[in-house]
Each structure stands twice: as C-alpha cells, then as structure tokens.
N, C-alpha and C positions, 0 to 999 in steps of 0.2 A: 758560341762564346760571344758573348757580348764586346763591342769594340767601343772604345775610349777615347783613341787618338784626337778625335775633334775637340775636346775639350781643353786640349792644352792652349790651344790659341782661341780661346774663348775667355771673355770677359766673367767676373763674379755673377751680371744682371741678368746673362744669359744662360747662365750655369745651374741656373734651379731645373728648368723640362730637361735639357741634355744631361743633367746626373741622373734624371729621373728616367732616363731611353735608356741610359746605359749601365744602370743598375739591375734595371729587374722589366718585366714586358709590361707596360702600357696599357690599359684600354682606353681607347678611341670611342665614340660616340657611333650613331650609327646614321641611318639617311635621314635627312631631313624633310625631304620628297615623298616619301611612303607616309611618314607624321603629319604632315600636312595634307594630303591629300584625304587622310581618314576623317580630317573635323566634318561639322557641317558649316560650310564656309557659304556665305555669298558671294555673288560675282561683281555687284554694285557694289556694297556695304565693305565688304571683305578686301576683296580683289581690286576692289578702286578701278572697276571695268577693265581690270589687265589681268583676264584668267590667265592662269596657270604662271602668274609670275609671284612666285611665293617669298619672293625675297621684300617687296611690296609690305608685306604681312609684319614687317619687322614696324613699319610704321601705322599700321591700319588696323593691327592685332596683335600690341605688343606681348597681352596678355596671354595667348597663344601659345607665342613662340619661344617666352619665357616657362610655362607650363611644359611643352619637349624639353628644353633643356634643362629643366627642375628634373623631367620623370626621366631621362639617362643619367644623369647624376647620383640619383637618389640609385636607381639600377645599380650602381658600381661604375661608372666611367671617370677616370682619371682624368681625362681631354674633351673637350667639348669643340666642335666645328659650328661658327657663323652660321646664319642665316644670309649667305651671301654667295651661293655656288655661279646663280647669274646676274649676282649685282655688279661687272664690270660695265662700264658706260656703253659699250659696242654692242651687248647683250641687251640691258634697257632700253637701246633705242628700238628695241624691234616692238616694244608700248608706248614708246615717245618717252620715256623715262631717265635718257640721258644726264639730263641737267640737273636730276635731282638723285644721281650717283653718291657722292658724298655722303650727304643729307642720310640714304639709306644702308651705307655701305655703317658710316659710324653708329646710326643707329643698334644696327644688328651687332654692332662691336659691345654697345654697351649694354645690352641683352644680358650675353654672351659674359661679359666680365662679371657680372654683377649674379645673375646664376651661379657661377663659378665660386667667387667671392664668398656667397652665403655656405657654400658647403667644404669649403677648405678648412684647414684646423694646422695649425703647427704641424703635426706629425706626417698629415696626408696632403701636401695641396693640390687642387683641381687645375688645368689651364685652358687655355684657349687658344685654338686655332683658329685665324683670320685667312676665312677660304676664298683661293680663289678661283676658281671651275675655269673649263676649256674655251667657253661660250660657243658662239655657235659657227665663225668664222676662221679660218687658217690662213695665214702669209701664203705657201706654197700655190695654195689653188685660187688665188688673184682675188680672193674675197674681202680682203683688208691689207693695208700696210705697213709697215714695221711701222712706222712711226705711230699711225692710230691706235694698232694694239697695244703699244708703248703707252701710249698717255691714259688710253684706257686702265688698263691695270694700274700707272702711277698713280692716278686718283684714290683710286679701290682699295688699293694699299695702305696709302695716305690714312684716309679716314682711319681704316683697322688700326693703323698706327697710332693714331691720335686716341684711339678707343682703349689701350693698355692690353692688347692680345701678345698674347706670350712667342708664338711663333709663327710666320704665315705657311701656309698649306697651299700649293698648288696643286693642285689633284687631276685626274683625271685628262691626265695630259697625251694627247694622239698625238706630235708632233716635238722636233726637238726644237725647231727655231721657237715655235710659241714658248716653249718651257726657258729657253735664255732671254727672249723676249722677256717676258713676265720678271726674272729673276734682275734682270736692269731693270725694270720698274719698281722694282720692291724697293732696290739698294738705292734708288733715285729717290723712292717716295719716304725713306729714312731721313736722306738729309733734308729735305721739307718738313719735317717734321721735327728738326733738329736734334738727331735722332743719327746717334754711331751707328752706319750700316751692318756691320760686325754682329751691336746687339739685339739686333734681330734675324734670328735662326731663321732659315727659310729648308721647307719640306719640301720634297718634291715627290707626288703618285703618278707613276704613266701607266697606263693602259694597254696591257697583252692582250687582243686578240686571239678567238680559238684558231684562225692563222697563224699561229707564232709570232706575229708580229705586229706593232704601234701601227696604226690605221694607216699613216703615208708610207709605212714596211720596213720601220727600223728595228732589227735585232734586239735580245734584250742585250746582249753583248757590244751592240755597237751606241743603247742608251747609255750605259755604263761607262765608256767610254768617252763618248760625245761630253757627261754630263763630272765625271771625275774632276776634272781642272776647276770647276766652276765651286762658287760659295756657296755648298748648301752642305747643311747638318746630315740630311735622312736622306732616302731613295725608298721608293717601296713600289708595289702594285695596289689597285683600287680598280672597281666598275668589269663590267665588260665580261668576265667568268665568276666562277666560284671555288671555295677553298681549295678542291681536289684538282682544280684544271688551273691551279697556280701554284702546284708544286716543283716541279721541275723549275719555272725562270726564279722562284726565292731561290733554290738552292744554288741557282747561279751567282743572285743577288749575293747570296751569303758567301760564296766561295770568292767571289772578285771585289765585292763592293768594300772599301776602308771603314762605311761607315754604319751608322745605324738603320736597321732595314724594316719598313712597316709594312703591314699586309692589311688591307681593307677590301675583302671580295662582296661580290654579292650573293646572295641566300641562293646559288646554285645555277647554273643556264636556266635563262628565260621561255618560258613557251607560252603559245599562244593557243587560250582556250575557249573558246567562241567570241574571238574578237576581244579578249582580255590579255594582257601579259600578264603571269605567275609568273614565278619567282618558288620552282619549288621544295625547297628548303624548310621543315620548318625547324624551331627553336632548339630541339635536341638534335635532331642529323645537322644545323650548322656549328652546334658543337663540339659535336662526335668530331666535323671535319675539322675543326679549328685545333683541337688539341694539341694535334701533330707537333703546330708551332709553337708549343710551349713546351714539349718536351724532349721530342726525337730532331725537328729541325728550329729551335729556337730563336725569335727574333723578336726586335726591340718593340716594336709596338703590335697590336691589330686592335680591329675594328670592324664593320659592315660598313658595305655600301647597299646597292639598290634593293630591295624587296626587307 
C-alpha cells in the first residue's frame, strides 16, 4: 500500500515527485558508471587527466552525459539522477578538484534538468535527482570530520540546488552519521540558496550488505529507526546486492518504514571473471526479479544500480 502521510506537511512545490511516489511506482534511472565507462573516452581530452572521475564529464563532455540521460528517459525513466555520485568536494580532492566542486556539481544539475525538461509533458513529468554518493571517507574511522563532510556536501547540494533538481538523493550510504551528516548539509545548503528547507524532499538509499548489515554493522531495523525522527521523504535500498538478496530488509522497509520506500539493486552479486567484475544479471532475469515489487511486495519507486 502506498503511504501518503508525508505529504500533508509538505509544501504545493514540493508536492509534484511526492504525489508522484505515492501514487503509483516510479522508475528511477539506472548507473551512471556502467554508461560511462562503455564510451570511448580519453584520459587527456575526456577525463581532464582525472581517470575514472566521471563526474568531471559533466564539464568536458557535456554532450555525453546529456545523451545517458536523453537514452533513460527515452527508455521509460520517470527520474533521472545527476552526474554527481562523487562530485562532493572530499571526493574531488582525491584529483585536486575540490575547488571546482560547485562549478561541476551545478553543472551536472543543469544537464540533468534540461534532459528532463525536454521530455516532460503536462500529463507525465520527468524529475531529477541531485545525487549525492557516500565518497570515499567516513566520520567513524577518523578519515574526515563532521565538520569537513558537513561543508563538503553543503556546497554539492548548493549547486544541485541552484540547478532546479526536484529532490536530493543520498544514496548509497554505509553509515548513519554520514547519512544525518549529509541531510544537515542539504537543509543548510537550502537556506543558501534561499531556499525553504522543507521544499526540498531529501531521499535517503543505504546499503545492506550480504552481512545483513550497513558496512559499519547497522541493522536494517536500527537504520529505520536511527533515521525516523529525521526530514526525509523516502528510505530505500541501492548498490551492494541484487533484487533477490533485498527481499527480506524491503519487506521490513515496508512493514515499519511511514514513508515512501525505493529499491535501486544492482543486476545481481558481482563476480569476478578473469580479473573483470560482472554483474550477472542480464535485462530479462533483472526483471523477472524486479517484478515482485510491483506486484506481490509493492513499493514507491525502483530503479538499478551497478552493472
């Protein structure tokens, strides 16, 4: 059953994606990592000598990156996610890319809106999710401090914000302090932008391990709880397993969570085939598995992650 409640304390501005979660299921877009990694890219020209930082792309190949998100849309995707999984400042610095956070983070925002934009219609609109990935640091294991992560994501946010993205995405989150972390940065990076915190929905994906549990060993029972009291729209799963090995924690999702619940897996557990990771799922078995949540265990959105 679809749940609603969020909506009554939400503003008319932010009321278009939240009737749209709580109407009817969602499709999300899928990785952006697997689409990009397929071009034929250079490392100079391309990559602006920062392999594998694809967020970069948003400024070096806009053309690109507008082309993904033209061919999910055109697909059938309701939601579209940035070009920004490690565009937080803490992330960039590890190309020296810090300082031109902003610069790439809005970039990707107006990608992203403008993609969207072209293919919405009165009847259907498309949105956009201003993502912000886990980067590669955590509070707990003395790698960064509240505060850094803090201003990091406030920037990141910022930008998306200034870019007209309909909701931000935190995804792929191992830990719960980075996830309230992040979520005071958003509602920080609103009033900078002058900018009701309120209307801007914030998502939240964490990441089940085939452990049962978030990387630092939080329950999905005790995310739920941890994360209840806090302002956010969604709760979902994303990354890390696949449809079948994230049945069980939805159905928890769905038995305790108030609110709208998203599912973004990836195309199956990863293996490793002569020094390659697959992904091996392909297009009909990850729909076979997907179906489930559309009809026997129903929830508000899905989508793909890795592969």
């Amino acid at each position: 059953m679809m749940k609603q409640g969020i909506l009554a304390s939400m503003t008319p501005n932010t009321a278009s994606i939240l009737s749209a979660l709580t109407s009817r299921t969602i499709l999300i877009d899928g990785a952006m990592g697997t689409q990009t990694q397929a071009l034929d890219l250079d490392v100079e020209s391309d990559y602006l000598n920062c392999e594998n930082c694809t967020d970069i792309l948003s400024l070096s190949r806009p053309d690109a990156i507008t082309k993904i998100h033209h061919d999910y849309l055109a697909a059938g995707a309701d939601a579209i996610t940035t070009n920004t999984f490690g565009g937080a400042a803490h992330t960039l610095s590890e190309f020296d890319l810090q300082d031109r956070c902003f610069e790439i983070n809005k970039a990707s925002g107006d990608l992203a809106r403008a993609a969207a934009d072209k293919f919405s219609t009165d009847n259907r609109p498309r949105f956009v999710l201003g993502d912000l990935g886990p980067g590669t640091k955590l509070i707990p294991l003395g790698q960064i401090s509240y505060d850094q992560l803090f201003a990091s994501y406030r920037t990141s946010a910022h930008a998306l914000i200034e870019s007209g993205i309909d909701a931000i995405l935190i995804e792929t989150c191992q830990d719960l302090l980075q996830i309230k972390c992040a979520i005071a940065a958003t509602r920080a990076a609103a009033r900078d932008a002058r900018r009701n915190p309120d209307d801007i929905p914030i998502m939240v994906s964490i990441t089940i391990e085939q452990t049962g549990t978030m990387l630092l060993g939080s329950t999905i029972e005790a995310a739920i709880e941890a994360l209840r009291p806090l302002p956010i729209a969604t709760l979902g799963l994303n990354c890390a397993t696949g449809p079948v090995e994230m049945v069980n924690p939805i159905r928890t999702l769905i038995e305790k969570f108030d609110r709208p619940i998203t599912i973004m897996p990836n195309a199956g557990l990863p293996i490793l085939v002569q020094g390659e990771t697959i992904y091996p799922l392909k297009p009909t078995s990850f729909v076979d598995a997907m179906r489930r949540f559309l009809e026997t265990e129903p929830v508000n959105a899905i989508g793909g992650c890795c592969g």
